[in-house]
C-alpha positions as semicolon CSV with decimal commas, in nm:
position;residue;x (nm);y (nm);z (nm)
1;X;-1,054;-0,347;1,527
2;X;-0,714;-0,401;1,374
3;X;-0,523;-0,063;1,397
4;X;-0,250;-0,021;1,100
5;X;0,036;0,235;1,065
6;X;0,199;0,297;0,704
7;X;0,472;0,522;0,675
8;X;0,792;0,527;0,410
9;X;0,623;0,813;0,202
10;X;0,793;1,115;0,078
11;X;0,901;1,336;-0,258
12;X;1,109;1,194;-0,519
13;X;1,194;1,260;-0,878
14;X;0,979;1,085;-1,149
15;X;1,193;0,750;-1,262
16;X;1,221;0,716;-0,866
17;X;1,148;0,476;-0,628
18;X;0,987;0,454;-0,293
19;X;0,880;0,169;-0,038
20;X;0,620;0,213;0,188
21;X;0,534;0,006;0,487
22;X;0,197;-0,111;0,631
23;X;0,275;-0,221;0,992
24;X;0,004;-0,438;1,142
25;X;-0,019;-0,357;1,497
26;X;-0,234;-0,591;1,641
27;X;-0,300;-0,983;1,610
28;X;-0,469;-1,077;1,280
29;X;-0,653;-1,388;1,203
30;X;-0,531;-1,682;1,020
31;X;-0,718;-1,561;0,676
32;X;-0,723;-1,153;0,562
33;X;-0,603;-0,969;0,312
34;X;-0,413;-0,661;0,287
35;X;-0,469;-0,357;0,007
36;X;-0,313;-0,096;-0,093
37;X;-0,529;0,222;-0,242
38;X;-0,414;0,525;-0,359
39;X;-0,593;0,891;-0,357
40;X;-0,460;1,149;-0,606
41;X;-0,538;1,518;-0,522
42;X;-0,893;1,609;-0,513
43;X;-0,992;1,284;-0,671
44;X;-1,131;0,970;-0,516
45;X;-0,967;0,661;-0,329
46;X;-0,862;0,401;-0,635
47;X;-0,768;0,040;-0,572
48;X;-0,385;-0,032;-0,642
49;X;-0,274;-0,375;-0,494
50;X;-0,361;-0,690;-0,288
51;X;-0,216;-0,949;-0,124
52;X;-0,325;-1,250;0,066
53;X;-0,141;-1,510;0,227
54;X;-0,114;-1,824;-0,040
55;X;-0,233;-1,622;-0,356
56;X;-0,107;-1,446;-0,590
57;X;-0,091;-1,068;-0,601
58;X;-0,272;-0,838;-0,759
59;X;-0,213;-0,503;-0,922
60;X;-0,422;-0,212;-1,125
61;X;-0,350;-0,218;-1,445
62;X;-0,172;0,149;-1,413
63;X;0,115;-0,030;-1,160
64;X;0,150;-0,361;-1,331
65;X;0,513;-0,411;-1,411
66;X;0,649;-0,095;-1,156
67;X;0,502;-0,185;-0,797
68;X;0,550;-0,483;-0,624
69;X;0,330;-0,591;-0,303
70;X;0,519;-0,841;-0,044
71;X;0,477;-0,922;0,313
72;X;0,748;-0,938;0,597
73;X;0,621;-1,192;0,857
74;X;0,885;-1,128;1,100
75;X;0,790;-0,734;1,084
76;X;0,425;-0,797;1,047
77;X;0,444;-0,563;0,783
78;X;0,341;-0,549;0,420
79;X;0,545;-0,290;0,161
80;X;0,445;-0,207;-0,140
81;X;0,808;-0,138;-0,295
82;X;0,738;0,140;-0,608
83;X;0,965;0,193;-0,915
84;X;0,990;0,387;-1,198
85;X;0,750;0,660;-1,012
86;X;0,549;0,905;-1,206
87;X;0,419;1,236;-1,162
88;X;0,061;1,059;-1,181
89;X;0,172;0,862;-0,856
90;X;0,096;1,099;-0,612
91;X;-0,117;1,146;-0,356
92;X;-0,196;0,971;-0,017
93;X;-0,146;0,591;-0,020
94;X;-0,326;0,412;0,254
95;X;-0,331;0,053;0,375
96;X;-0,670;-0,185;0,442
97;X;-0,687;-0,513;0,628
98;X;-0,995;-0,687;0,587
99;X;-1,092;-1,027;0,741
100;X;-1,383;-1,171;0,960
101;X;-1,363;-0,830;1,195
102;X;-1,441;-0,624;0,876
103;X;-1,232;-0,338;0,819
104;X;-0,946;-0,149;0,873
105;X;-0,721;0,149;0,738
106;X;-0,445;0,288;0,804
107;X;-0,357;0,702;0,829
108;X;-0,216;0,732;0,488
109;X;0,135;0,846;0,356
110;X;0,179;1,078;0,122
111;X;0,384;1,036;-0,216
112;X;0,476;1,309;-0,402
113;X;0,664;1,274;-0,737
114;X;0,784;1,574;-0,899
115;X;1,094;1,705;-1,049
């Protein structure tokens, strides 16, 4: 089990920006990937980004060209850094690792973007 802790979450304006943080807490092996998956109100989990160490990330077609997924080796953390927010952005966004373990995710954080 890999446990994972996101935070950085919170309400801002629409035309914001947020970053939020997916801190690993525990070792990883050499090859995993990391997700990012957003949950609107009342509707169901939807895939948003992905990262993997030595290819290239990947985005829904709904973020393309506003979120941008990185990873901080130092930190052992992975952000997903959010721009140009809209009101369609919120709702709980929650981290996965997955890699020869299986599984993981983290709490959530929620996003709220309103005026």
């Amino acid at each position: 089990q890999v446990r994972l802790a996101e935070s950085g979450g919170g309400l801002v304006q629409p035309g914001g920006s947020l970053r939020l943080a997916c801190e690993v807490l525990d070792t990883l092996p050499s090859v995993y990937t990391i997700d990012w998956y957003h949950q609107p109100p009342g509707e169901q989990r939807e895939w948003v980004a992905y990262w993997t160490r030595g290819g290239s990330p990947q985005y829904a077609d709904s973020v393309k060209g506003r979120f941008t997924i990185s990873r901080d080796d130092a930190k052992n953390t992975v952000y997903l850094q959010m721009n140009s927010l809209k009101p369609e952005d919120t709702g709980v966004y929650y981290c996965n690792a997955a890699g020869a373990w299986g599984n993981s995710w983290g709490q959530g954080t929620q996003v709220t973007v309103s005026s």
